[in-house]
N, C-alpha and C positions, 0 to 999 in steps of 0.2 A: 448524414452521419458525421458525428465529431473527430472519432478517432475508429478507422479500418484499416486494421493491417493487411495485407498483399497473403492469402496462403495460398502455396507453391505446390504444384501437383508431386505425388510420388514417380519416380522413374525415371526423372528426367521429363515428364512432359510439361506443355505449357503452364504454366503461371494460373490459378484463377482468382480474379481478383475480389478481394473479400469475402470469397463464396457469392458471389452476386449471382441473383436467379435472372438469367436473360428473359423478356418478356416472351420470347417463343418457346419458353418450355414452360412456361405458368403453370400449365395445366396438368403435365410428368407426373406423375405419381412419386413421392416423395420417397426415401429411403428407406427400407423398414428395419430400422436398426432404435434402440433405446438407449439413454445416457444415465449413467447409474454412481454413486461413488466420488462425485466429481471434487477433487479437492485441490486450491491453488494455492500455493507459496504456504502447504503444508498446515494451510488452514489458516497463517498469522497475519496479522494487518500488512499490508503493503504500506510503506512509509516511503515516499518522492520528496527529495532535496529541488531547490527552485528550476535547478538548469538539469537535475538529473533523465538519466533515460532508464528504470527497472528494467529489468527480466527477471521475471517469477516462472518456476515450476508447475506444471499441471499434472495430473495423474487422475484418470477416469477409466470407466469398466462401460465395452459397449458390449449388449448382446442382441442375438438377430436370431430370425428361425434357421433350422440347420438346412433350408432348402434358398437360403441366400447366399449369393457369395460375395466377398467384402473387397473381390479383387479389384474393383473401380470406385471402392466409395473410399472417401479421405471422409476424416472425423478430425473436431479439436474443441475445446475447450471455450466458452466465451465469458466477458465479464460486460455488463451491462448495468443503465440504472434507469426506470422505469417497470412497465407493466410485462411488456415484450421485447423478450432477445431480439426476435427478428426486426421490430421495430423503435426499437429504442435512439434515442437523440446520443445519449452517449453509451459508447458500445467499441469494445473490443474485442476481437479475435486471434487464435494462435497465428504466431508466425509463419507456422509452417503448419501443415498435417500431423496429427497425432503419428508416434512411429509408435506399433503393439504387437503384443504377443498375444499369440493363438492359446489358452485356456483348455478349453475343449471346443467342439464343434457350435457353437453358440456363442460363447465367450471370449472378448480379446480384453485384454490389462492394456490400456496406454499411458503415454506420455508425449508433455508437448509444451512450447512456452509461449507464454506471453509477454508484451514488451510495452510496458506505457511510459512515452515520454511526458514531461512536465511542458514541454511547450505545445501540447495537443489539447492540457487539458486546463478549465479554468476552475478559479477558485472555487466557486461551486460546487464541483465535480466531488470534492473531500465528502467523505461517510462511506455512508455503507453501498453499496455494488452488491447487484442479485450474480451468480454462476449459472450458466446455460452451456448448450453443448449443441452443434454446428456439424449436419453430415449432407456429402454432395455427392451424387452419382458425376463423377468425371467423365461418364456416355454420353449423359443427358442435359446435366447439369442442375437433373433437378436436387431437391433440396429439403433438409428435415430441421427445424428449430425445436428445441427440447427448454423450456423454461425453469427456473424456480429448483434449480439443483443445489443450491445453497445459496448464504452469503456473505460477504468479507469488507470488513476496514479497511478503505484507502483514504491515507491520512495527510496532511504536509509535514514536513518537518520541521521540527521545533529545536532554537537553539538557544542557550542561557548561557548568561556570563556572573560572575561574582568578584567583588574586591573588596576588601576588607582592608580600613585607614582608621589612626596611624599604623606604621609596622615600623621599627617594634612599640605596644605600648604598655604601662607601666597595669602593675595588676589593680580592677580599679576602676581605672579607666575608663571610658569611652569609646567605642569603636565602631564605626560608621561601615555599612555592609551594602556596597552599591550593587545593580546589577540591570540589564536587560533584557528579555523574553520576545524574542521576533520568530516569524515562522514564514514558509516558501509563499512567496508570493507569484504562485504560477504563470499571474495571465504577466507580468512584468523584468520575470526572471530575475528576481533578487527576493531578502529577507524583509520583512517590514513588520512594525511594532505588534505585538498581539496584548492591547489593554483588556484591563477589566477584570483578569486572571487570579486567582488565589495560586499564590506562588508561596512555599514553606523554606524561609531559613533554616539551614542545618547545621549542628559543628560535632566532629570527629575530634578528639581527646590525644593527643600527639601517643601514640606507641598502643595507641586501639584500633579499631577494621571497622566500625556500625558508627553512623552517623542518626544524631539523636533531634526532633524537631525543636526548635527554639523558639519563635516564633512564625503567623503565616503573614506573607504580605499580599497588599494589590497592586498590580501591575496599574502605572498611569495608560492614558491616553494612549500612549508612544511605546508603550511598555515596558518602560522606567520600573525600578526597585529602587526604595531606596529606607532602610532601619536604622536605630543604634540598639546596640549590646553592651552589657558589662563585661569586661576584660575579666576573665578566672584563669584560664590555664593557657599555655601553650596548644596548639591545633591548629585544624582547618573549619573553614567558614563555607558554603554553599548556601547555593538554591536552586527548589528541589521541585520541578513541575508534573505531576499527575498526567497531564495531554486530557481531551477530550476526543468524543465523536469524529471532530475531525482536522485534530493536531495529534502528532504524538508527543507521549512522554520527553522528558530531558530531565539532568540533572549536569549545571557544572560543574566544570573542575574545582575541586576545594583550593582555597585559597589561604596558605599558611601564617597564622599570628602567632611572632613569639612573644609573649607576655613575662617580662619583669620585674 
């Protein structure tokens, strides 16, 4: 497994690690609890900076017959990418045990988080991640995978720069509107080019709030911008990146021209 967090028993007791089913309980009968509701970081893409470490939110609905009782089984939340949670190559689990509230006699509401760092995980890894949900009898050890609970965007992140030459230029003019588009490059822990990209020039009207498209560009190889403009008014100048599947969104700082 790529990436397995450590979750920690309630109580005080030992540690169990990743929820792992020891081969002497293979056989245990699994927990009879269900994973219902399961929603992480509120449903929105997770977006990881190159060296970042996320923690996301979870919140899930377990229910059970009312002749179980929930006093030894921990519950949490998992994010996964293949066919099976239990099997998946890349896969992670909450940090710790789900902590929930009692509903009614069947029903608990949890919450619980999860934490993925950028250096567990590799490029690759960006898209979409199935949600499953992860319950352990702390007696026995045995163990319940719950699959296909939903699923979520995990993106890199994307970062853009703009510059706009000469400053100041006469109205008229000519003005050249440089820029870059790089995004996390997980397995290296830095930013690197993202060519190929339909990236949108934008310019704001000095003493207005909406930035209006000008023209789109493509990012080189290296993921270079680079246009000219005709000089009309005083503003700001950007570029404006959409994100894909498994970049996100950006837009830089506008970059202010006084025109002449």
């Amino acid at each position: 497994m790529r990436i397995r967090a450590t979750v920690a028993a309630v109580s005080g007791a030992l540690a169990l690690s990743a929820f792992a089913v020891p081969a002497a309980h293979a056989a245990t009968a699994a927990p009879n609890v269900t994973f219902s509701k399961m929603k992480v970081n509120s449903g929105k893409a997770i977006t990881i900076g190159a060296t970042s470490t996320v923690k996301v939110k979870a919140t899930y609905t377990v229910t059970h017959p009312s002749t179980v009782s929930m006093t030894n089984i921990l519950t949490g939340p998992v994010l996964y990418r293949g066919t099976s949670a239990k099997d998946a190559d890349t896969q992670v689990v909450s940090d710790d045990p789900g902590t929930c509230t009692k509903v009614d006699s069947t029903t608990l509401n949890c919450t619980a988080t999860i934490t993925l760092p950028a250096k567990e995980l590799y490029n690759s890894d960006a898209g979409t991640w199935k949600e499953g949900g992860l319950a352990v009898d702390a007696k026995t050890d045995a163990t319940k995978w719950q699959n296909d609970l939903g699923t979520l965007p995990v993106r890199r992140t994307a970062k853009l720069t703009a510059d706009a030459t000469p400053e100041p230029v006469k109205k008229g003019g000519t003005l050249t509107v440089t820029g870059r588009l790089t995004r996390a490059d997980w397995q290296h822990g830095t930013y690197a080019g993202f060519g190929g990209q339909s990236v949108k020039l934008q310019f704001r009207k000095a003493g207005t709030t909406t930035y209006t498209t000008v023209k789109t560009v493509t990012t080189s190889s290296t993921g270079a911008l680079k246009t000219t403009v005709t000089a009309g008014s005083d503003g700001y100048y950007r570029y404006s990146f959409a994100g894909t599947s498994t970049t996100s969104s950006v837009s830089a700082t506008g970059d202010y021209v006084d025109v002449q």
